[in-house]
C-alpha positions, 0 to 999 in steps of 0.5 A: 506516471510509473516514470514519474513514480520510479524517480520519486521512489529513488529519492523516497530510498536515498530519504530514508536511508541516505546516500550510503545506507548502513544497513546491509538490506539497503546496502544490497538493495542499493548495489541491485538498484532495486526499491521495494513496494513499499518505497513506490507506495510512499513515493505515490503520496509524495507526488499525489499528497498536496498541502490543502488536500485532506488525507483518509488513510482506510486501515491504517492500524498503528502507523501510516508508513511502519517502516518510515516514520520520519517520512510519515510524520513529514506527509501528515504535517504537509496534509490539511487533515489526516484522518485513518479509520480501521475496524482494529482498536489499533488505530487508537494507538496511531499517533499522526493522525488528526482524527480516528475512526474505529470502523469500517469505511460506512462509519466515516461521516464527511461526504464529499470531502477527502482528496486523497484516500489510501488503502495500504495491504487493506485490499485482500482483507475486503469481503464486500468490495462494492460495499467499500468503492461506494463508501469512497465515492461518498466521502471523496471529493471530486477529483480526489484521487485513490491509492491502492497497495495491496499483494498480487492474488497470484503471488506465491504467498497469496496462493499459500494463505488462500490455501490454508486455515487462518490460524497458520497464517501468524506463525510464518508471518513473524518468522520472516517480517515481524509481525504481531499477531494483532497485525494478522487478519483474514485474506479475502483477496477479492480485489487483488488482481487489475481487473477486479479493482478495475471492474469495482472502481468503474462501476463508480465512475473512477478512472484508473490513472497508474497500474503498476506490478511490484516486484516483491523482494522482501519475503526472504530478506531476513537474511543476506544470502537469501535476499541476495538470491532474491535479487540475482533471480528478479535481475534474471528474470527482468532482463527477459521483461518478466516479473519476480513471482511475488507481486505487489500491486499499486493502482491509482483512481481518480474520482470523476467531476460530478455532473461533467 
């Protein structure tokens, strides 16, 4: 699967950014061969997601893929049904969905049902882990597979939030990605490392069928220099089979036969 994963990712960057990226982020990333976690999330749907399945995207706010709608919009037109639920009223304003719920996972009403179910950086907000993994088991149908994106526990950044108040946690967010304040949330970070997710999933009957850890490359990646910096230091530390310090984690599951 993680050979498979890193082909489909090489196309999902040449997909969104062309064979000769204009921007200077692709541009270096390109030069360094490098693909972010988020391009390896979205090549995961694109070698799971087929035309019949029914999609649940749990969290989804006001976009299935922030930085690529046109792939988004590609996804959710092959899948029979898209369907997001989120307790934030922003996804009200996702507009690739079929249907929205607002609420968590136990507000979904099909049993049985979806094929595919994606949490995209929802994990580290879960305050009830087995809570959330019985809700799926509910709604999944059999053979239904679950993807899980969502940062290391032991990244630096994790490390920093857990240690401070809620309220610090917007500002640093906007200076380096962006963000709106309606996109920060409260961290748990209780299903963040593999063998919470793989402990919770278990105890459901999910088998784990792909576990990868991500370099994350992109905290300082406003800039050119530090991004270079960056990437020089991930190359470097590679070339000893060790991990850049910030982490992302992509886990899939699929759900067992019921009664086989």
């Amino acid at each position: 699967m993680k050979n498979l994963l890193e082909h489909v990712a090489k196309r999902v960057f040449r997909f969104t950014y062309g064979s000769n990226p204009k921007g200077e982020g692709p541009q270096i990333r390109k030069k360094f061969a490098y693909f972010t976690p988020e391009d390896y999330y979205q090549a995961s749907i694109v070698s799971i997601l087929k035309k019949s399945d029914k999609w649940l995207d749990i969290g989804c706010g006001r976009d299935i893929f922030p930085d690529n709608q046109r792939l988004a919009k590609i996804l959710t037109s092959r899948a029979q049904e898209t369907v997001g639920v989120d307790p934030s009223p922003n996804v009200r304003d996702n507009k690739l969905l079929d249907r929205a719920y607002l609420g968590f996972a136990d507000s979904v009403k099909e049993d049985n049902y979806y094929n595919l179910i994606t949490l995209r950086m929802v994990a580290e907000h879960v305050a009830d882990p087995d809570e959330l993994v019985t809700q799926i088991d509910r709604i999944a149908a059999n053979d239904a597979h679950v993807i899980v994106y969502t940062i290391y526990k032991w990244s630096p950044v994790s490390i920093i939030t857990m240690l401070t108040p809620f309220w610090a946690h917007h500002a640093p967010k906007r200076f380096f990605w962006r963000t709106e304040e309606r996109d920060t949330f409260p961290v748990e970070y209780k299903m963040n490392t593999k063998s919470q997710l793989n402990k919770i999933f278990s105890r459901r009957d999910f088998v784990n069928v792909s576990f990868m850890y991500l370099d994350d490359c992109r905290t300082l990646a406003k800039y050119k220099s530090t991004l270079y910096a960056e990437l020089i230091l991930r190359k470097f530390l590679n070339f000893f089979n060790l991990h850049y310090p910030e982490l992302c984690i992509l886990s899939i599951y699929r759900k067992n036969n019921k009664g086989q």
